[in-house]
N, C-alpha and C positions, 0 to 999 in steps of 0.2 A: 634672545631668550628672556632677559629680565623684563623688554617689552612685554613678551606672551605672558608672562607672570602677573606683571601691573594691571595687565586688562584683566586678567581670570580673577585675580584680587579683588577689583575697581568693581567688577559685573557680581559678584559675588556679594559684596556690598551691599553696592543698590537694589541686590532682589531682598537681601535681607533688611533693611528700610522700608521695603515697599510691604514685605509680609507685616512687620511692625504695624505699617500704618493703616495696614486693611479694618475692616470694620468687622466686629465679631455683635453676632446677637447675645442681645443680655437676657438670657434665659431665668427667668423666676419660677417657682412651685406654683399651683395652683394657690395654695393661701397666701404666699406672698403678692401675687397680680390682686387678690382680693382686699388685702389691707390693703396696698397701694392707692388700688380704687377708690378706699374711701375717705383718702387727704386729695386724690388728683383725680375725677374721673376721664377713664380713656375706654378705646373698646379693648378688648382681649381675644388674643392669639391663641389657638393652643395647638401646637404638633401633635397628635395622639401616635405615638410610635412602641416598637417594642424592639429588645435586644439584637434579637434575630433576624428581623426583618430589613432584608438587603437594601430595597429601595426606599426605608427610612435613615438608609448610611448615606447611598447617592444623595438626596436632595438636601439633607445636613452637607455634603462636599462641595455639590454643585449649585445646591439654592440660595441656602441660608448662608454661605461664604462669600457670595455676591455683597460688595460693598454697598449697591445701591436699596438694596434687600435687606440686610441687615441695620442700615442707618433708618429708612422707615419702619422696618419693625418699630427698633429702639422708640422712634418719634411720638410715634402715631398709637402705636398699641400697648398694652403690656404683652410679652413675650412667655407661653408656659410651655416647658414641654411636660407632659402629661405620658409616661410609661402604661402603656394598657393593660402590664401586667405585673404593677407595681404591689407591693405588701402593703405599705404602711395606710392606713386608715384617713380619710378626709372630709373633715368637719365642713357642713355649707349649708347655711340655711335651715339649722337645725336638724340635719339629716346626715349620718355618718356613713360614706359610702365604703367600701371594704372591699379586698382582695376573695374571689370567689374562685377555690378549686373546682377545674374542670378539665375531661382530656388531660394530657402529659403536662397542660401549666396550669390555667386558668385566666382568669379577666377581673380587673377592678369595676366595680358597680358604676364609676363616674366615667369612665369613658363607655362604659356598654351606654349610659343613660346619653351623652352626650352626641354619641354615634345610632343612637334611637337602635340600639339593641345588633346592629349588624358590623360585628370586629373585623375592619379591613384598615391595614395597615399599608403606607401612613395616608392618614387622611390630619386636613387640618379644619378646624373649625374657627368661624368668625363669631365674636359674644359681642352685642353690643356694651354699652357703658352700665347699664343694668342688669345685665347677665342673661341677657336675651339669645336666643340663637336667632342668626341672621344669614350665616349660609356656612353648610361641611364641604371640604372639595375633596375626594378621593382620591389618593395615587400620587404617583410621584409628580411635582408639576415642578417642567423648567421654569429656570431664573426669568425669562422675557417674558411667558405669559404669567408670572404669578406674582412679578410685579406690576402688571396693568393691574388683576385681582386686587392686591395691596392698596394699591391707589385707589380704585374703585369705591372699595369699604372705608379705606380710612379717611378719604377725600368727602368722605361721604355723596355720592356720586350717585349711589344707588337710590339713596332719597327723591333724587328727582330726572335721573337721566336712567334710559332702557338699557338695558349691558351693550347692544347690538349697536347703537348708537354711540355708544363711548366708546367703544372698539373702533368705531370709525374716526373719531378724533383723537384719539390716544397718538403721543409722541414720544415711545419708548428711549430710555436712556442706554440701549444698549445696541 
C-alpha cells in the first residue's frame, strides 16, 4: 500500500513540475506590442477572438498551450490578443478605433479594420515589424500546422520561399 501511495505521490509530482515548466504565451494589448516595437522591432501576432466563441477557447487549450508554439510566439513576435468586442477605445496612428454597437453586442473598429470588415472568429492575423498586414488565417488552426505557419512568417521564409515548397522541407517538432 505505502508503495501505491509513493508512486501516486511521485507521478503527481512530476506532472505538476512538468505544468510548471510548460511555456505560456506572453500576451500584450495591442498598444503594448506597439511601444515594445518601438525599442525592439518584431512582427506582431494578434488572436482576434471573442468571449463566446468556442473555437477561440479550443485553440487557446490546444494551440497556444503547445510549448513549442508558445516559446516562438514569445521569440519571434509580439503576442496581442485583440477581443473583437472589446469597449475600451485604441489609439494608432492617430486614429481612435472604438467599440461599435450592433446586433445583441457589437464590434471594435480595429479588428473590423484588421479582418477588412468580415468578423469571424478566431481568426489570427500576421503584422509585419511596420504594421503591415502580411497574412489573416481564419478558424481554429491545430498546433502542427500553425507552427509550420509561425515559422514560415517569423523565419521570414515567406520572403523568399513559395508556402508549397516550404511545406515540403518543413521538419515539424511535433
Amino acid at each position: 500500500m505505502k508503495y501505491l501511495i509513493t508512486l501516486v505521490l511521485i507521478s503527481f509530482t512530476v506532472a505538476l513540475i512538468a505544468q510548471e515548466k510548460s511555456a505560456k504565451v506572453n500576451w500584450l494589448t495591442f498598444e503594448e506590442a506597439v511601444e515594445a516595437n518601438k525599442t525592439e522591432k518584431r512582427k506582431i501576432f494578434i488572436d482576434v477572438y471573442t468571449d463566446w466563441c468556442g473555437w477561440c477557447k479550443v485553440m487557446d487549450k490546444n494551440t497556444f498551450n503547445q510549448d513549442q508554439v508558445a516559446e516562438y510566439l514569445n521569440e519571434n513576435f509580439y503576442p496581442v490578443k485583440l477581443d473583437g468586442e472589446q469597449k475600451e477605445d485604441i489609439e494608432f496612428r492617430g486614429t481612435t478605433f472604438k467599440f461599435v454597437p450592433s446586433g445583441r453586442k457589437g464590434y471594435h473598429q480595429l479588428a473590423a479594420a484588421l479582418l477588412n470588415g468580415q468578423l469571424s472568429y478566431p481568426t489570427v492575423i500576421f503584422l509585419d515589424e511596420e504594421f503591415n498586414m502580411l497574412q489573416p488565417l481564419k478558424g481554429y488552426q491545430k498546433p502542427e500546422f500553425f507552427y509550420k505557419v509561425l515559422n514560415y512568417i517569423g523565419g521570414n521564409h515567406y520572403k523568399s520561399t513559395e508556402w508549397k515548397d516550404y511545406e515540403k522541407s518543413f521538419v515539424s517538432p511535433f
